[in-house]
C-alpha positions as a Markdown table, in Angstrom:
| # | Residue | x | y | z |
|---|---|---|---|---|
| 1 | Unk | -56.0 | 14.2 | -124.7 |
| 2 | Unk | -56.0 | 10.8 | -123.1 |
| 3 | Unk | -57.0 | 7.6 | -124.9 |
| 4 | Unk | -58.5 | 4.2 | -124.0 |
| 5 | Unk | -59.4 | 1.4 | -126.0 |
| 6 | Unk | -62.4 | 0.0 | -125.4 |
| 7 | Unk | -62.5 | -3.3 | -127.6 |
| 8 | Unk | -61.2 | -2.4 | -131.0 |
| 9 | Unk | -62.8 | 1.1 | -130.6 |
| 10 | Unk | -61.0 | 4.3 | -129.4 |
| 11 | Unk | -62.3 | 6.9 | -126.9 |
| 12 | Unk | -60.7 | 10.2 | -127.1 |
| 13 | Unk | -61.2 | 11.7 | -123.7 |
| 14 | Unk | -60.9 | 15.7 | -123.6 |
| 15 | Unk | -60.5 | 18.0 | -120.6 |
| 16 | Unk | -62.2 | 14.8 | -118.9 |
| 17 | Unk | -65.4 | 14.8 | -121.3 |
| 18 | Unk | -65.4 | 11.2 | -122.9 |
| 19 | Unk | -66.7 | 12.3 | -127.0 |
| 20 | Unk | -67.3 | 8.0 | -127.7 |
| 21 | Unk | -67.8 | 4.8 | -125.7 |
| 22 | Unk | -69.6 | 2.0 | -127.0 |
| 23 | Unk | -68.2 | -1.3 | -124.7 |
| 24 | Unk | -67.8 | -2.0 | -120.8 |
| 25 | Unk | -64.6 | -3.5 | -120.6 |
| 26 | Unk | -61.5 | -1.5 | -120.9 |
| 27 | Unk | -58.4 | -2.6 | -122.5 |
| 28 | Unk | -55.1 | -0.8 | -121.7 |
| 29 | Unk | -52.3 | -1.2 | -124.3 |
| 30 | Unk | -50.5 | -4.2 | -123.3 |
| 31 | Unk | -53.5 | -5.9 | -123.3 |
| 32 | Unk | -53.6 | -5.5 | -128.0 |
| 33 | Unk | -52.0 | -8.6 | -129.3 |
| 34 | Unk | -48.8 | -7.3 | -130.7 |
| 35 | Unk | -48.5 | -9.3 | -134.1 |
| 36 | Unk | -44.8 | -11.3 | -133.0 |
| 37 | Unk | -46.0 | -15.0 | -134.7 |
| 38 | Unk | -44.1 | -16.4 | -131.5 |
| 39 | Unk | -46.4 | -18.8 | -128.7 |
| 40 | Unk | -46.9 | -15.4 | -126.6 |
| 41 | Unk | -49.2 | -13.8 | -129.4 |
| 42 | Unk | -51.1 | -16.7 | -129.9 |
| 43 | Unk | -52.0 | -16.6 | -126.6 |
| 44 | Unk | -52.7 | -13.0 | -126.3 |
| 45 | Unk | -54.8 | -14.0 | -129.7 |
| 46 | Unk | -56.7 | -16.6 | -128.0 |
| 47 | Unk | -57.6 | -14.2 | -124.5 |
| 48 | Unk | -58.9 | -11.9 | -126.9 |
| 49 | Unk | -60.8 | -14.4 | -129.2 |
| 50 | Unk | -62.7 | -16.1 | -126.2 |
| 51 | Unk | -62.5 | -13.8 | -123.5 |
| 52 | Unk | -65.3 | -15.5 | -121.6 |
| 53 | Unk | -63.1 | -18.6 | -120.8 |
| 54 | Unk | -59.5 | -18.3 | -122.4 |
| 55 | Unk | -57.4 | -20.7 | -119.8 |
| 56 | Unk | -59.7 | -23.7 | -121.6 |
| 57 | Unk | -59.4 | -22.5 | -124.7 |
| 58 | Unk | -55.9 | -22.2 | -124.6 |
| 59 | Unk | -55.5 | -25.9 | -123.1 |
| 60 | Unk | -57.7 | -27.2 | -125.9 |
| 61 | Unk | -55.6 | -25.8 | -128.8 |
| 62 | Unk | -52.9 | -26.8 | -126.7 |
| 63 | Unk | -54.5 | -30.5 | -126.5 |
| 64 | Unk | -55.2 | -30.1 | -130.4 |
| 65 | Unk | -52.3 | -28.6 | -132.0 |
| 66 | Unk | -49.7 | -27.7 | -129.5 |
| 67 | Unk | -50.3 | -24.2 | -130.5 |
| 68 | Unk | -48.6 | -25.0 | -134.1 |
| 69 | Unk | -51.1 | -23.2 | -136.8 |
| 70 | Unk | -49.1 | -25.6 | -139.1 |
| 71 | Unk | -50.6 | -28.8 | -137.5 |
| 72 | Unk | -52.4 | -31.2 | -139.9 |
| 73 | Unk | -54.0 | -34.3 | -138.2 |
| 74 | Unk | -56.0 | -36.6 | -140.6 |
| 75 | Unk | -58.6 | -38.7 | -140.3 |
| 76 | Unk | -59.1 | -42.6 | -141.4 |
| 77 | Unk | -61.7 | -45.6 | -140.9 |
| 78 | Unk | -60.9 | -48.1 | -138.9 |
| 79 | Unk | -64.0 | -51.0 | -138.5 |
| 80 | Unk | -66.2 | -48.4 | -139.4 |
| 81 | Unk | -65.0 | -45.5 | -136.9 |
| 82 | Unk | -63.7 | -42.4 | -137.8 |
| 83 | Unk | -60.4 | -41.9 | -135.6 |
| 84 | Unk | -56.9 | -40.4 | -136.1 |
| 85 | Unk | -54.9 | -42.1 | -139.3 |
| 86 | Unk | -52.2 | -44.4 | -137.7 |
| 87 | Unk | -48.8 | -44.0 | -138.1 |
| 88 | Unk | -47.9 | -44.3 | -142.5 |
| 89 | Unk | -51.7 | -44.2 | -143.2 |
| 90 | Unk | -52.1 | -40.6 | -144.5 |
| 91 | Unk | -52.7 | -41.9 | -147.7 |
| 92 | Unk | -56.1 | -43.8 | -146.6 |
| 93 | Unk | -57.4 | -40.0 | -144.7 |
| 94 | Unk | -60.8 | -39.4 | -145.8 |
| 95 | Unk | -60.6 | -36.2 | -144.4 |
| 96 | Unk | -57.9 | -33.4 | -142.5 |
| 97 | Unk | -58.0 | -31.0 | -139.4 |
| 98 | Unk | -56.2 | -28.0 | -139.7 |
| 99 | Unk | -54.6 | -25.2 | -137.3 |
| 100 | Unk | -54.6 | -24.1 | -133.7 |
| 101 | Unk | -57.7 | -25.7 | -133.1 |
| 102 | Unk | -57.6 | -28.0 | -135.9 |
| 103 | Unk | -60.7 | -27.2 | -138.1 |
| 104 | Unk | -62.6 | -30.1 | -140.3 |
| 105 | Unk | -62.1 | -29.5 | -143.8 |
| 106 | Unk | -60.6 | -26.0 | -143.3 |
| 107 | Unk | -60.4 | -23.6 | -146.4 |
| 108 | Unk | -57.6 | -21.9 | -147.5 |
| 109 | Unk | -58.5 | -18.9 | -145.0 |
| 110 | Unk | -59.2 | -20.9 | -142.0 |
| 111 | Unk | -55.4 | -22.6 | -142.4 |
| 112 | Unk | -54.2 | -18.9 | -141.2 |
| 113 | Unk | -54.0 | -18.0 | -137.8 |
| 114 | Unk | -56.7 | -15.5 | -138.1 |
| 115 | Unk | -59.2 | -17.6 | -139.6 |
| 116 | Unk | -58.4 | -20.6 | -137.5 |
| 117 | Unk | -59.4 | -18.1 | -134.6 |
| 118 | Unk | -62.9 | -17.1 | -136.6 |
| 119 | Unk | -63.9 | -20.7 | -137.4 |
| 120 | Unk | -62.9 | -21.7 | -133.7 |
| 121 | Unk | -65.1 | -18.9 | -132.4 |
| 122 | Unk | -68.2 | -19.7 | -134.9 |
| 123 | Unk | -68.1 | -23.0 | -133.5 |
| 124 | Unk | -67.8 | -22.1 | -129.9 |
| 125 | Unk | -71.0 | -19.4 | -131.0 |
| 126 | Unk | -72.9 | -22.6 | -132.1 |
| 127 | Unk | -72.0 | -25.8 | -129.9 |
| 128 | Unk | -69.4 | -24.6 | -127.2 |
| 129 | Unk | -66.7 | -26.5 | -126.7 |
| 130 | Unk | -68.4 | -29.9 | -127.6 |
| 131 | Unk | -66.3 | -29.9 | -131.2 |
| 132 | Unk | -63.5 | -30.6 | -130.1 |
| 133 | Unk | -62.2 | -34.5 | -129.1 |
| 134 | Unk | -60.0 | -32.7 | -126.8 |
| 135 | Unk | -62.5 | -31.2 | -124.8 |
| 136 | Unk | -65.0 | -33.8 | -124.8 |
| 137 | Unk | -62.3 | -36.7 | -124.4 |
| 138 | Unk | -61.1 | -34.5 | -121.2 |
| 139 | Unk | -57.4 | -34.2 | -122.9 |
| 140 | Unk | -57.2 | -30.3 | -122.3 |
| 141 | Unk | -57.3 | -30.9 | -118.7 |
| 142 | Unk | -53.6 | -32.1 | -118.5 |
| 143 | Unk | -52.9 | -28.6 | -119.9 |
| 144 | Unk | -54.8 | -26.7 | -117.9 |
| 145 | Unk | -52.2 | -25.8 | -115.4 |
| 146 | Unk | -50.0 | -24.7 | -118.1 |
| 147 | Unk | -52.4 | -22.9 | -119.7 |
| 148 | Unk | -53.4 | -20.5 | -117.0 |
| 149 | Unk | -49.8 | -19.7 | -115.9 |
| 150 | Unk | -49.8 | -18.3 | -119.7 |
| 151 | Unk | -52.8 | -16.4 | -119.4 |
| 152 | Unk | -51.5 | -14.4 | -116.2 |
């Protein structure tokens, strides 16, 4: 009996009859994110997360967080913008960003790895990549380079 993943999904394949096979793209076994918590699992977490385009993903959370799930950045006023807090004026945030890809207002759940990754892919579902300053401000692109050698 040989077995493939396809996806999250196994395919038991028996005296070359396949029994189940639901997706297109085969995985082999080094592709599953082994669960280390070091830099190399995030970014196996992040290939599998946004498969269509994970180089640019990776360089944004790189751009936003330096691909520290503990990163906090807050947010102040300043004549009437909204901007990063400067230096000692934490206490004057009206609001936080939280995680790999530093999600507004982020519950409890999204503050883990895992559900920094689901609220990163809802938004990427609904607007792309337009949500995040780093993307839009053109910030990832100075990570770029690094963020393909990690994805091969």
């Amino acid at each position: 009996m040989k077995k493939t993943i396809f996806g999250l999904l196994c395919v038991f394949i028996i005296n070359n009859d396949v029994t189940y096979a639901v997706a297109p793209k085969v995985l082999t076994m080094s592709q599953i994110c082994p669960n280390t918590g070091d830099k190399e699992y995030i970014v196996c977490k992040i290939k599998e997360t946004f498969p269509e385009e994970p180089d640019v993903m990776l360089a944004i959370a790189i751009a936003e967080s330096q691909l520290n799930n503990d990163a906090v950045g807050y947010n102040c006023y300043y004549e009437g913008k909204s901007t990063s807090c400067k230096k000692g004026d934490k206490h004057l945030a009206w609001s936080s960003d939280s995680g790999l890809f530093q999600i507004h207002k982020a519950s409890e759940h999204e503050k883990t790895l895992e559900g920094n990754l689901q609220a990163a892919r809802k938004l990427y579902d609904k607007r792309n990549k337009s949500p995040w300053c780093a993307y839009t401000s053109g910030a990832y692109l100075k990570y770029l380079p690094e963020a393909r050698s990690m994805i091969e």
